[in-house]
N, C-alpha and C positions, 0 to 999 in steps of 0.2 A: 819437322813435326810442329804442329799449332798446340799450342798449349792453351787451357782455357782462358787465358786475361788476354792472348789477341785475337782471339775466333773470331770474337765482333770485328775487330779491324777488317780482319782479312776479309769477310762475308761483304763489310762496308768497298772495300774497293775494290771485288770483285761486280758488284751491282754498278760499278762505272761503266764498266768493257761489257765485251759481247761475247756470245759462245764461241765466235769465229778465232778472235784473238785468243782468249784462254788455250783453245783447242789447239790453236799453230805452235801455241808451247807447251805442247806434252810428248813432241818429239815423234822419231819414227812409228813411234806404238800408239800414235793417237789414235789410228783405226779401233782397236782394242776397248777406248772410251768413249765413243757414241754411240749413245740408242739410235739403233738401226729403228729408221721409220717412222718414228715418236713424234707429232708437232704438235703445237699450240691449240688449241680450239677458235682462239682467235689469233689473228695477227699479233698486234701489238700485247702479246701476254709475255711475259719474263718472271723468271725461279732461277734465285740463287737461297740454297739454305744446305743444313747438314741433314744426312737420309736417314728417315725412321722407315725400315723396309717392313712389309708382310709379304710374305712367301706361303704361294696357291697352291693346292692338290688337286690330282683329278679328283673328280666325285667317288666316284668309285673306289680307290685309293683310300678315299677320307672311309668312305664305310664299313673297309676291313679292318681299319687300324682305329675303328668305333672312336674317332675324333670328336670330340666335344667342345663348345668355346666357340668364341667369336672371335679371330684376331684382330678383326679390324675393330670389334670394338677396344681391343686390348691394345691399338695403336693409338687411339685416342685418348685413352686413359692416360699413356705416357708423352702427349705433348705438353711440352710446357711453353713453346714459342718460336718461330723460327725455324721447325722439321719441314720438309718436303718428304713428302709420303709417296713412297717406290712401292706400287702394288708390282710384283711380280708375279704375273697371274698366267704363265704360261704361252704367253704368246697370245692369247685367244681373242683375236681383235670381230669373232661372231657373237660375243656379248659383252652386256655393261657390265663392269667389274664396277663402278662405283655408278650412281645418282645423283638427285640433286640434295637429297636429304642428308645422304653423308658426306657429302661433299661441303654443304653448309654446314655439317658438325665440326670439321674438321676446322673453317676457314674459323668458326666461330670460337675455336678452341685457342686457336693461333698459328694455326701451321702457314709457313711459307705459301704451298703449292702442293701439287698433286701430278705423279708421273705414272702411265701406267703402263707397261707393254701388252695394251689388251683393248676392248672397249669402253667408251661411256654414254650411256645414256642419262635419256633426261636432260640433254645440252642446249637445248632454250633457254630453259631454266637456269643450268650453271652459267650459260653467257652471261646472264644479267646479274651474276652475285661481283665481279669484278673482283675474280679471285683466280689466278695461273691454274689451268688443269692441260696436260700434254698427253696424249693416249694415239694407239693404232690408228681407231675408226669410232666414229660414231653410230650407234644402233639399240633400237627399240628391247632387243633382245635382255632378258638378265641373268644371271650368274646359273639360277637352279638346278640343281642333275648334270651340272658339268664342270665346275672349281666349286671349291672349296677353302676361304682364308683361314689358314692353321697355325702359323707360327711367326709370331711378330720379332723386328731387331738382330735380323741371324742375317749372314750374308747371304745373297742371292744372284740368280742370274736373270739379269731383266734387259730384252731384246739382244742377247747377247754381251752383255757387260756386268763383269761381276761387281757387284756391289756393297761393302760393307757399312755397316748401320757407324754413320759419324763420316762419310764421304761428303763430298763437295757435289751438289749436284748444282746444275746452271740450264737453263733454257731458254729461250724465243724462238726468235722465227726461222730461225737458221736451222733447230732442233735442238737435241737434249745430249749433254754430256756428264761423265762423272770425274773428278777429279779428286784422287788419293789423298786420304785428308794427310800422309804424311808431304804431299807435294804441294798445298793448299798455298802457302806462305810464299813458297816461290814463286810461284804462276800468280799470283795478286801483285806482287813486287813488278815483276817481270811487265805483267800486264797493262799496269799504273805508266810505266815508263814509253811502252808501247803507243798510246791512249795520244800520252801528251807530245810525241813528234808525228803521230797522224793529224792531229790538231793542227800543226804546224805543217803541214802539207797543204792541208785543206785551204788555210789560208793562204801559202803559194798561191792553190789554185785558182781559188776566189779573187787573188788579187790582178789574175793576168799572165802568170807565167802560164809558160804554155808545156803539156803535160811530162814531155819531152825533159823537163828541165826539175820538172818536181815532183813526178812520181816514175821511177825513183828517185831522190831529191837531187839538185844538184849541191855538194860540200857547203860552198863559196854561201848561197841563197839560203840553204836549210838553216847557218847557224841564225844568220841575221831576222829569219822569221820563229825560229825556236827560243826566244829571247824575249820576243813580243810578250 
């Protein structure tokens, strides 16, 4: 479990590694923790923070149970710095679930990033705020007469992965994962370790050996370039 006095660490050296790494150590059930389909808007975009989720209703749904309120503005109310914001909005990657308005509310607030299992529009726009946003599909389309954001910080299910508000969420170009904030600490340990004998391969490689010998390493070579 991560307690609050090392959340920053572990966020800190999770931001070293890559979704690939973290992922290969979550074990048999890492299927279970990728958003299926989820990328970047741009390539080179990366989110690692803890998840401030909002959870979508159908429209219709919202209008029987005469819902009132804005979650997402009630999402923003409680960033203090550091959330990546899990819109789970149903899958619905034929509308924008976010813009570029709220999008620049959020960044402006302080959040990490922005994860959606749906659409975004207005992404001209968000490309040039140089702020991580990961979503289905891009489209002109927006949310009206079809979701509804109702309830902010509850668990959810976004592309298929359950999500609890204070998880590890991490992304680039690879996609988007969550990792259990009680498994946070390990998988950063883990990861860090991971990081710095890839390092040491590379230089292998770069130096001449030939692949054969250093990926996977040969014992004898690996310490003496793991030392470097």
């Amino acid at each position: 479990m991560i307690g609050k006095d090392d959340l920053g660490e572990v966020l800190t050296m999770l931001k070293r590694t890559s979704v690939a790494t973290a992922y290969s150590l979550l074990g048999e059930s890492r299927s279970k923790n990728l958003l299926s389909g989820i990328k970047p808007l741009l390539p080179n975009m990366k989110v690692v923070g803890t998840a401030l989720t909002i959870e979508y209703k159908k429209y219709e749904e919202a209008i029987k149970e005469k819902i009132t309120g804005n979650a997402v503005h009630d999402a923003h109310d409680r960033v203090i710095g550091g959330e990546v914001i899990v819109a789970a909005s149903l899958g619905r990657s034929d509308v924008g679930v976010f813009g570029d308005c709220i999008t620049f509310g959020f960044k402006s607030k302080g959040a990490a990033g922005i994860v959606v299992d749906g659409g975004i529009r207005d992404s001209p726009y968000i490309m040039k705020l140089d702020f991580p946003v990961f979503a289905r599909n891009m489209t002109p389309e927006h949310i009206g007469g079809v979701i509804v954001p109702y309830r902010v910080n509850v668990e959810v299910s976004c592309a298929g992965v359950q999500i609890k508000p204070g998880d590890i969420i991490m992304g680039d170009s690879d996609g988007v994962i969550c990792i259990p904030k009680e498994r946070g600490k390990e998988i950063a340990i883990k990861a860090e370790e991971i990081e710095i004998k890839e390092e040491a391969i590379r230089r292998m490689i770069a130096s001449g050996i030939p692949l054969r010998d250093s990926y996977p390493p040969r014992p004898d070579l690996f310490e003496r370039f793991l030392k470097k």
